[in-house]
NUGU-884257 format. One record per residue (C-alpha): residue in three letters; x, y, z. Coordinates in steps of 0.1 Angstrom, whole numbers, plus 5000, padded with zeros to 4 digits. Example, Ala and Ser with C-alpha at 12.3 -4.5 7.8 and 13.67 -1.06 7.14 Angstrom:
NUGU-884257
residu c1 c2 c3
ALA 5123 4955 5078;
SER 5137 4989 5071;
***
This chain:
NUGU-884257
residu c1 c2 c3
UNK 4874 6680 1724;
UNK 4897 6664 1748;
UNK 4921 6634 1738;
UNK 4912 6605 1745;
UNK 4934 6575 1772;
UNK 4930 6542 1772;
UNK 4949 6516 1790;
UNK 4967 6495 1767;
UNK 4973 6462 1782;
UNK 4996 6451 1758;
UNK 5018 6481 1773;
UNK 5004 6479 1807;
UNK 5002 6518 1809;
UNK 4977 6545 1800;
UNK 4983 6563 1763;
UNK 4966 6588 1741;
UNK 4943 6570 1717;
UNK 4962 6577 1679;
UNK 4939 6558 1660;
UNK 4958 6547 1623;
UNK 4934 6564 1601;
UNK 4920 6592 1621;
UNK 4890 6591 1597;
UNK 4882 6557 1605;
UNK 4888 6540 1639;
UNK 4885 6500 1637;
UNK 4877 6478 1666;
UNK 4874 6440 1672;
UNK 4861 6420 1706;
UNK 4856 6386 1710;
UNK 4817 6376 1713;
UNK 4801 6352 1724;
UNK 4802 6308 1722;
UNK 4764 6302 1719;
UNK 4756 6277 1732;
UNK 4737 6288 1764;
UNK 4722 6318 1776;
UNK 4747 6350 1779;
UNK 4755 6353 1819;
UNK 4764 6388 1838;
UNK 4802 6385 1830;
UNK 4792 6382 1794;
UNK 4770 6412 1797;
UNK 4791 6433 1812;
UNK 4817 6428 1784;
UNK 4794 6437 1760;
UNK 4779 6467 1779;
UNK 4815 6484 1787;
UNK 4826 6479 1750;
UNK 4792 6494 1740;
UNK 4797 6523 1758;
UNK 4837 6527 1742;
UNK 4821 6525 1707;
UNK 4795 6551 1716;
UNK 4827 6574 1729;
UNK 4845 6567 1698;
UNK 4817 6575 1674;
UNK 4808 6606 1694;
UNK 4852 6619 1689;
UNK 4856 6601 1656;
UNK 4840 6608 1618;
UNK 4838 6569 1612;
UNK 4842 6534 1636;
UNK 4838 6495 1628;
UNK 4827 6475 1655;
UNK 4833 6440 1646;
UNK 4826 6411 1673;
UNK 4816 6377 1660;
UNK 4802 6349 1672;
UNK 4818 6319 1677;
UNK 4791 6287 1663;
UNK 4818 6256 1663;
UNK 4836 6247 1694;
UNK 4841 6217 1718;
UNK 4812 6229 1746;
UNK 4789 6235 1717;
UNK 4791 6200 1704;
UNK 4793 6186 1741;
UNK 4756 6206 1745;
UNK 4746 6188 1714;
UNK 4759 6152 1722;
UNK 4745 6163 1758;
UNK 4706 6172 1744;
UNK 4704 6153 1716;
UNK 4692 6189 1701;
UNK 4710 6200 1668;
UNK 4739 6219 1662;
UNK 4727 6242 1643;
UNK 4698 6249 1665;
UNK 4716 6252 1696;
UNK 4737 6280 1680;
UNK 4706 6294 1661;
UNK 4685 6295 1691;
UNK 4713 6304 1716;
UNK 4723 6337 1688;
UNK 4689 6346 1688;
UNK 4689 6350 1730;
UNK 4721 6367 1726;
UNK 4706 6396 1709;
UNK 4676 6397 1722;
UNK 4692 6402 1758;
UNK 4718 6424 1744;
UNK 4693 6447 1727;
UNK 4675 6450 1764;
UNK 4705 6463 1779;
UNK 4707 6492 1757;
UNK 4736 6474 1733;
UNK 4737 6484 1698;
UNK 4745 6456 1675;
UNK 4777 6457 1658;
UNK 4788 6469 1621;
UNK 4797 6433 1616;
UNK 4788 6405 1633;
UNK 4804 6374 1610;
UNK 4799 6340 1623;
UNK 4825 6313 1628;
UNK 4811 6282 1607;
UNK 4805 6311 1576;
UNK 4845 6324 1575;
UNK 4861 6287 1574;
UNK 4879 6297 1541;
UNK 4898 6322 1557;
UNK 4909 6304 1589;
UNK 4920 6277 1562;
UNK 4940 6304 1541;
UNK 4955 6321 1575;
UNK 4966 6286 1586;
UNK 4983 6279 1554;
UNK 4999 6308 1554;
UNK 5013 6300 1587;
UNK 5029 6266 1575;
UNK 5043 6280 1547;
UNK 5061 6312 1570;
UNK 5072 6275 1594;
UNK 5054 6288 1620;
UNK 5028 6261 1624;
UNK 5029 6220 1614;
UNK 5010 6193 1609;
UNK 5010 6163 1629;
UNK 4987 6132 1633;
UNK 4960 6152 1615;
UNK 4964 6186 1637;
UNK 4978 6219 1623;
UNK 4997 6232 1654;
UNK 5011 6266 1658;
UNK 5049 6265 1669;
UNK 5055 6288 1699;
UNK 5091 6292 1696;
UNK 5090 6302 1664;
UNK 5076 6338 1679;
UNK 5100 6354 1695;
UNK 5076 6379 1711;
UNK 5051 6351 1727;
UNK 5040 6362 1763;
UNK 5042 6392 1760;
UNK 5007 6405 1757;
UNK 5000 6385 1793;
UNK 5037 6390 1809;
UNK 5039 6357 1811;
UNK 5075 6336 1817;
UNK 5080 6305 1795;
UNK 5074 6286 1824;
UNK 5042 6303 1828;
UNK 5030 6301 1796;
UNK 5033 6263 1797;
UNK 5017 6258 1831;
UNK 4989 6278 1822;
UNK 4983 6272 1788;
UNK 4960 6238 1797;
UNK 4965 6228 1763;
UNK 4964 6190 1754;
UNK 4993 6172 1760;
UNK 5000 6150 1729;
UNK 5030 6131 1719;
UNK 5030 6147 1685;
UNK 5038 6184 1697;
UNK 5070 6192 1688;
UNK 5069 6218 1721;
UNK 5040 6213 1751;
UNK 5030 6253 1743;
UNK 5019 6244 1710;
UNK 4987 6249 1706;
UNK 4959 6236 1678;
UNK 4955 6258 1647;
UNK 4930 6227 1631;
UNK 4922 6196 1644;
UNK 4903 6161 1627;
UNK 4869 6161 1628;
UNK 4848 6119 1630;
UNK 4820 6114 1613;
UNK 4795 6128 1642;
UNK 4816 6158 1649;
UNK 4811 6190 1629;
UNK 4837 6196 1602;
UNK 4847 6209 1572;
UNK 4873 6197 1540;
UNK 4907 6213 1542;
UNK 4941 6203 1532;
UNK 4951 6182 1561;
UNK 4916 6168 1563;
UNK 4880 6168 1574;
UNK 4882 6187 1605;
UNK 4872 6219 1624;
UNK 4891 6253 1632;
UNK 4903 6259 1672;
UNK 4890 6283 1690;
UNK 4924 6308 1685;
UNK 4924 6307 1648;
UNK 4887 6321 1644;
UNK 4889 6350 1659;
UNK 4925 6360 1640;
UNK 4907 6352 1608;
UNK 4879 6374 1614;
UNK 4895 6404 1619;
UNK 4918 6402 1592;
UNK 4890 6400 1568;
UNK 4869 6432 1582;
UNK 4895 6452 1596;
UNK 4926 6443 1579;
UNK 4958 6427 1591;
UNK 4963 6457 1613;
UNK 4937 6480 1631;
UNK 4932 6504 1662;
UNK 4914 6484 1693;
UNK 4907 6449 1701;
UNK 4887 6439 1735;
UNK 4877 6415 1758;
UNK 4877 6402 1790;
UNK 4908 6399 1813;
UNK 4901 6364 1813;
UNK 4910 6361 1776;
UNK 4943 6378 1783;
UNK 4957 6341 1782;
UNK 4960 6318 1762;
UNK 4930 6335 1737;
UNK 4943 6370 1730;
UNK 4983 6359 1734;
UNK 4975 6330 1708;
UNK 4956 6355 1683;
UNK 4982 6379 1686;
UNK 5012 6353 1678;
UNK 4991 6337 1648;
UNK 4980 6373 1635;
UNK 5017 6384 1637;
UNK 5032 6358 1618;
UNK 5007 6353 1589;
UNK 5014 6391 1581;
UNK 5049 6398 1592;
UNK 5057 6432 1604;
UNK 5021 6437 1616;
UNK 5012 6444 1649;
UNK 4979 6434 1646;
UNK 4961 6459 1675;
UNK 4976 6488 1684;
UNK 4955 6488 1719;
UNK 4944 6461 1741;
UNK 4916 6466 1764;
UNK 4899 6444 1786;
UNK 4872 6445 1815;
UNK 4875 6426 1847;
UNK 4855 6400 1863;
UNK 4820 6404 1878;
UNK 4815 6388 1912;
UNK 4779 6385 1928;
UNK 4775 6392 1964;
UNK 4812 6390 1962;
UNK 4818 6355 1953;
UNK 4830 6342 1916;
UNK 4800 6332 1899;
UNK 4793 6294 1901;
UNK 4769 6273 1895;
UNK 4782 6255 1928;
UNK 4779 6284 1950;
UNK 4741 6290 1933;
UNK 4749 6325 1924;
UNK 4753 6318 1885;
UNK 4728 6347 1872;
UNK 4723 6348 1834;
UNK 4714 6382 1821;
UNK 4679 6370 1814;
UNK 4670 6362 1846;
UNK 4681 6390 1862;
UNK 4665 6415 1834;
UNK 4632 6394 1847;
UNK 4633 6409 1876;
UNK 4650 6441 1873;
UNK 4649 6472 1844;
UNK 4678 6471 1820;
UNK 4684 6504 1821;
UNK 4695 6498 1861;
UNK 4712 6467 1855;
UNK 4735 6482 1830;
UNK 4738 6515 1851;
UNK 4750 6492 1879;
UNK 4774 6477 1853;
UNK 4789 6514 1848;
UNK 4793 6524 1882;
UNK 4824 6503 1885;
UNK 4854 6513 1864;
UNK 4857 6488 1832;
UNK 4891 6477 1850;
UNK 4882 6466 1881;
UNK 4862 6440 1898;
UNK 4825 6446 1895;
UNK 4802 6432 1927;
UNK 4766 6426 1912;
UNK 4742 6424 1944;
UNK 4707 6427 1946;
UNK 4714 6460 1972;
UNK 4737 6475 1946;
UNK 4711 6467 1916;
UNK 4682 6485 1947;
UNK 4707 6518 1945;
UNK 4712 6521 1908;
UNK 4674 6520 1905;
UNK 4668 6547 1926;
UNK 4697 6567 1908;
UNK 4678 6560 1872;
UNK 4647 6572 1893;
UNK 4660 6604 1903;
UNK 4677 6611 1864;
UNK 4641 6603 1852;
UNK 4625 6629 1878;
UNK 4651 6653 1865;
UNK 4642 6648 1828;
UNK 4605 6646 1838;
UNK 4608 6684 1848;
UNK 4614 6693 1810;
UNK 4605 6681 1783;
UNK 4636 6691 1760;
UNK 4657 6672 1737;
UNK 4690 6664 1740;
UNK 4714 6693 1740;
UNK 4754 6690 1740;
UNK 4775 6667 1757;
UNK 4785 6686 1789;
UNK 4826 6687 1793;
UNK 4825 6672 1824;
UNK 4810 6637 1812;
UNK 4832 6638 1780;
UNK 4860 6649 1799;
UNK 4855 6616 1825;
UNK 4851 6592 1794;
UNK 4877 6605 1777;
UNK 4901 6593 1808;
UNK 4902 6561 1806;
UNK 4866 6550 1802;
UNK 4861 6563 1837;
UNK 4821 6560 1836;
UNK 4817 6562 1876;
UNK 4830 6597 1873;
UNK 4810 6604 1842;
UNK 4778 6593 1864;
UNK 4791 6614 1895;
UNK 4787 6641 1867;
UNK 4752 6634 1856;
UNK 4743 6635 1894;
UNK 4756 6675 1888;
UNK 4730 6676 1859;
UNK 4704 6659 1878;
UNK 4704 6684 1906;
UNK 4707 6714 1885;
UNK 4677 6703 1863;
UNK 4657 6695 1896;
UNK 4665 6732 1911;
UNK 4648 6743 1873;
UNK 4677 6744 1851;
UNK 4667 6732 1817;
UNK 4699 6732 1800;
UNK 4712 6709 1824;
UNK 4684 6686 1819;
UNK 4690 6690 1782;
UNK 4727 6679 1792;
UNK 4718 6650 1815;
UNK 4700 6634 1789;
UNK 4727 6639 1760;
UNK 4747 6627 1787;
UNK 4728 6595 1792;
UNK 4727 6586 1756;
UNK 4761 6584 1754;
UNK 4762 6562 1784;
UNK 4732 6543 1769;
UNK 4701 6548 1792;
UNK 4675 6568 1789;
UNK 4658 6542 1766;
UNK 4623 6552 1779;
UNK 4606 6584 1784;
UNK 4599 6595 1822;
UNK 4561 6587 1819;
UNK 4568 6550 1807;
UNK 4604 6544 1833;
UNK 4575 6554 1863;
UNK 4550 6534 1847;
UNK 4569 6506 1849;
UNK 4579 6491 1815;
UNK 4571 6457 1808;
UNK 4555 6445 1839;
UNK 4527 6477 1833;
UNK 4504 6450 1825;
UNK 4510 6432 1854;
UNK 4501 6462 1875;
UNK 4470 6473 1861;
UNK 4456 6439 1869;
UNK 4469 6440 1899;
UNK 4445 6477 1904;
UNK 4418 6459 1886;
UNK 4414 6433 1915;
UNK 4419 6461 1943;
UNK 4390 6477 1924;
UNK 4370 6448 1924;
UNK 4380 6442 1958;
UNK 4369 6473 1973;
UNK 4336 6473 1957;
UNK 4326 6441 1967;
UNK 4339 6460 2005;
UNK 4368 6435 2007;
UNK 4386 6460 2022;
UNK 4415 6437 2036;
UNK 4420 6422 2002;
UNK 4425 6459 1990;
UNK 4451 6469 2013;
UNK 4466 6436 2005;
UNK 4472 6446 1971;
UNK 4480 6478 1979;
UNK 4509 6467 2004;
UNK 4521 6444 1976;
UNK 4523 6472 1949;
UNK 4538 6493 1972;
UNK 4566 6468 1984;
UNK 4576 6462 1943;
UNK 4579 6501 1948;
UNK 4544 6515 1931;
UNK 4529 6542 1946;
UNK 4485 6541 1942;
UNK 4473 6576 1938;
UNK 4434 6573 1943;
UNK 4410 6605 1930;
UNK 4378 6614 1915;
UNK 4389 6601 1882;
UNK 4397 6566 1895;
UNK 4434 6550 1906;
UNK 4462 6559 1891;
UNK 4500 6549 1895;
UNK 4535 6559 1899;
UNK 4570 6544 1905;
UNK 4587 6556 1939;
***
């Protein structure tokens, strides 16, 4: 079994994964703020650290996933004062998408999933703690957490002091003892979401939650905690400087991971530029076992370019993995070495799929132990949700297409002939292929 590498971005160099209990690897990423649908930068987050749980559970005899959910923040009660729509249905409704989306794209839930407004006690215990160590204070109602009272802060994002204030975009407030501070609580009015603490009724900031959580389901310390590069700063510096200092001589993680951004047609996502895609709508119009392919093809690292050619491509690759496992109908043997070996360096999934290509071509020349590898392959990578006969039959839009056959039918035997090619043109340009015989029209993906 080869060791495994990650790149520890609180080091900024690769290192051999030593996990603290080798029986029992612990990992924590931040999820989601619901309050609207999950877009493709989300997804991708949630499909790379998918696939490094499924590695770890395939090296290691036990692993908790934790990533919460975040149901109290500022552009959660700016969508309810916005719709006039409840709180507490936004983030219900909003949760429920989450998963629902997730689960398409071949995600398996976590071990724990806690949710913000349910682990208040603990924030208020960590943030107590912090006051009493004189490493946070209150001031006009706020609990602030006092920067220069961590030696160690910017380090995580190699930020300088100067930095760290310029691009902190914190609030500036007369009653901050330094303009770094940042808020550990803050007062809640009457109309705003809250909950009795010692300095008031009021509501937790966004930093605070996520330190809290993890210290209550994976302990003051643990192995891996993820998210994207744009977390880096301030989220992941500030949950690193509260964590250490409510339990001194912690490090808190021991690894930091994170994924980079996802461009589309190699432009930032914006609503502005009107190439904001959420995840639903392009799993509407695409199978999720391709979208997430396409998510995998880029290292976790680097920038991923989500295109409508590049989703074309990864379809066609899924295609040819299913005509490979279509030749056989064998389970799932070993891992090969050679896909281990990839997602053992690094994560490096676009040389693990380079690797099932290997598989695919042996299987398709008539080997059936690589076709038996290909697909153990692919369930560690998290496709192959479908067996060949329903991936060519087209998943969820099946029913689409047989009504579609149903009208060409009717078409051609009331001799509408041009109707009939019609249909078939249009079948054939979504990429079905009619086959028609003695036993009536049947159907195949390209």
């Amino acid at each position: 079994m080869p060791d495994l590498v990650l790149h520890n971005s609180f080091t900024r160099r690769r290192e051999r994964f030593t996990p603290i209990d080798p029986a029992h690897v612990r990992i924590y990423v931040c999820g989601p703020t619901v309050y609207d649908l999950a877009h493709l930068g989300n997804a991708r987050s949630v499909v790379v650290f998918d696939t490094m749980v499924r590695l770890l559970r395939h090296l290691f005899p036990r692993v908790t996933y934790v990533r919460n959910i975040t149901d109290v923040d500022d552009k959660i009660n700016a969508r309810a004062a916005e719709s006039g729509e409840a709180i507490g249905a936004i983030t219900a409704r909003t949760t429920a998408d989450f998963h629902t989306d997730m689960a398409a794209l071949g995600a398996l839930p976590p071990d724990v999933e806690p949710r913000a407004t349910a682990e208040i006690d603990g924030m208020v215990a960590m943030i107590s703690r912090l006051i009493a160590g004189g490493h946070a204070y209150e001031a006009a109602g706020h609990v602030l957490f006092s920067v220069p009272s961590f030696a160690e802060y910017g380090r995580l994002s190699g930020r300088t002091p100067d930095e760290l204030i310029a691009g902190a975009r914190v609030e500036v407030a007369p009653f901050k003892r330094h303009p770094g501070d940042f808020v550990l609580w803050k007062p809640s009015d009457a109309g705003t979401a809250g909950w009795d603490s010692p300095w008031g009724r009021g509501r937790p900031g966004w930093h605070i939650e996520c330190s809290a959580m993890s210290a209550r389901y994976l302990g003051a310390e643990f192995d891996i905690h993820g998210g994207g590069d744009d977390l880096i700063f301030p989220h992941h510096e500030n949950e690193r400087a509260q964590s250490c200092c409510a339990f001194p001589g912690s490090q808190f993680a021991r690894t930091w991971v994170h994924n980079g951004m996802l461009l589309v047609n190699g432009q930032k996502m914006s609503k502005s530029l009107g190439n904001f895609r959420t995840a639903r709508e392009v799993l509407e119009d695409a199978p999720a076992e391709a979208v997430r392919l396409l998510m995998l093809k880029a290292h976790y690292r680097a920038t991923l370019d989500f295109s409508d050619s590049a989703l074309a491509e990864a379809r066609g690759e899924m295609d040819r993995f299913y005509r490979a496992l279509e030749k056989f109908d064998v389970p799932a043997g070993d891992v090969p070495e050679p896909v281990l070996a990839a997602l053992c360096e690094d994560l490096n999934t676009p040389l693990a799929i380079s690797a099932l290509h290997g598989l695919a071509d042996a299987a398709l020349a008539g080997d059936a132990g690589a076709a038996a590898g290909l697909r153990a392959a692919g369930d560690l990578l998290g496709i192959f949700m479908h067996t060949p006969a329903e991936w060519f039959r087209g998943g969820d839009d099946e029913a689409e297409i047989e009504a579609l056959i149903a009208q060409r039918l009717a078409a051609r035997k009331a001799k509408d002939f041009a109707r009939a090619d019609a249909i078939r043109a249009e079948l054939l340009a979504q990429g079905v292929i009619l086959e028609d015989g003695a036993a009536g029209t049947t159907w195949r993906r390209g």
